[in-house]
C-alpha positions as CSV (number, residue, x, y, z in Angstrom):
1,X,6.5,-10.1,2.7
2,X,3.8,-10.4,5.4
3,X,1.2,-8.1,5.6
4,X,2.0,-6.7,9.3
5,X,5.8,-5.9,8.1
6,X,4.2,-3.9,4.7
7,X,1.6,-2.1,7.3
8,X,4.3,-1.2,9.8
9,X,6.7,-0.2,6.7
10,X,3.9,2.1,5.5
11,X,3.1,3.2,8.9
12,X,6.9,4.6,9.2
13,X,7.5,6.0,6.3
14,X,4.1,8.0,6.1
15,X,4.2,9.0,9.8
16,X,7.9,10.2,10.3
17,X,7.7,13.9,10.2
18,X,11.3,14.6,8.4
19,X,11.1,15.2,4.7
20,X,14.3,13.4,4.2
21,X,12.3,10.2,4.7
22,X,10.5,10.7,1.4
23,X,13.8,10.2,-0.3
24,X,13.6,6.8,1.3
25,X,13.2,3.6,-0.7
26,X,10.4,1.9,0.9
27,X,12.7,-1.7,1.0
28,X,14.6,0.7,4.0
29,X,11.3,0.9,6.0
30,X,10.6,-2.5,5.5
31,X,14.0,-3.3,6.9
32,X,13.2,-1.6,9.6
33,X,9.7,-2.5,9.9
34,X,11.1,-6.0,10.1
35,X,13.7,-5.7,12.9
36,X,10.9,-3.6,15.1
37,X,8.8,-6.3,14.5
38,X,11.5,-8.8,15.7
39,X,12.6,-6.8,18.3
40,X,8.9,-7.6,19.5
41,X,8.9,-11.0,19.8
42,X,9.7,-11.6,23.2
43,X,7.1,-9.5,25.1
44,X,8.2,-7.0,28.0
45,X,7.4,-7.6,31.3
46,X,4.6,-4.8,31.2
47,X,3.7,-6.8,27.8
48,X,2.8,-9.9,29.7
49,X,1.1,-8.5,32.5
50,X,-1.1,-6.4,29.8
51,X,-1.7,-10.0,28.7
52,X,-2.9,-11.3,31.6
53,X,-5.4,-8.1,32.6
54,X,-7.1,-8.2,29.0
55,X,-10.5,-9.6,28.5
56,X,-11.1,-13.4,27.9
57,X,-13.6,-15.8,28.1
58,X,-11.6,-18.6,28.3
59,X,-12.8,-20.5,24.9
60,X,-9.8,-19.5,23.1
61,X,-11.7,-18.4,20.1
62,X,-10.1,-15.4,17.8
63,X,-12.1,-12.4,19.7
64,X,-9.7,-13.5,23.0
65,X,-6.4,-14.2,21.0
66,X,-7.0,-10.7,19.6
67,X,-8.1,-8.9,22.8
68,X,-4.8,-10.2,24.4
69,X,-2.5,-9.4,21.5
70,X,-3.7,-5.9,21.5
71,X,-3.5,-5.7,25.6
72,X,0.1,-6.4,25.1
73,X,0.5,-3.9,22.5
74,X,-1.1,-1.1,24.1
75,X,0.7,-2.2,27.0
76,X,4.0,-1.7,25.6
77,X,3.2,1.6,23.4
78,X,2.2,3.2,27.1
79,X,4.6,6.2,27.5
């Protein structure tokens, strides 16, 4: 189980606001954590342009892989 699945897992369970969701096994929100996490994997178009507009030096070091990963994030959680 990788840690981002067991985050997101947790992250669903403890921020659904229905009560019926603490009768939940937390293996269900890992399902569901994983398919989310799948459905992800090929990034929007909104994604990719988020990409493209985030902050980089250009020396591909972990600061600029992260800065564009969360770009694309925020890009796609924008309502």
């Amino acid at each position: 189980m990788s840690d981002m699945v067991e985050r997101v897992a947790l992250a669903m369970k403890t921020g659904l606001r229905d009560d019926s969701v603490g009768e939940c096994d937390i293996d269900f929100f890992r399902d569901a954590a994983r398919i989310a996490i799948e459905a992800m994997r090929e990034p929007a178009d909104d994604m990719v342009e988020g990409g493209f507009i985030a902050p980089r030096n250009f020396t591909h070091d972990t600061e600029t892989v992260v800065s564009c990963y969360r770009a694309m994030i925020d890009a796609a959680l924008k309502e």
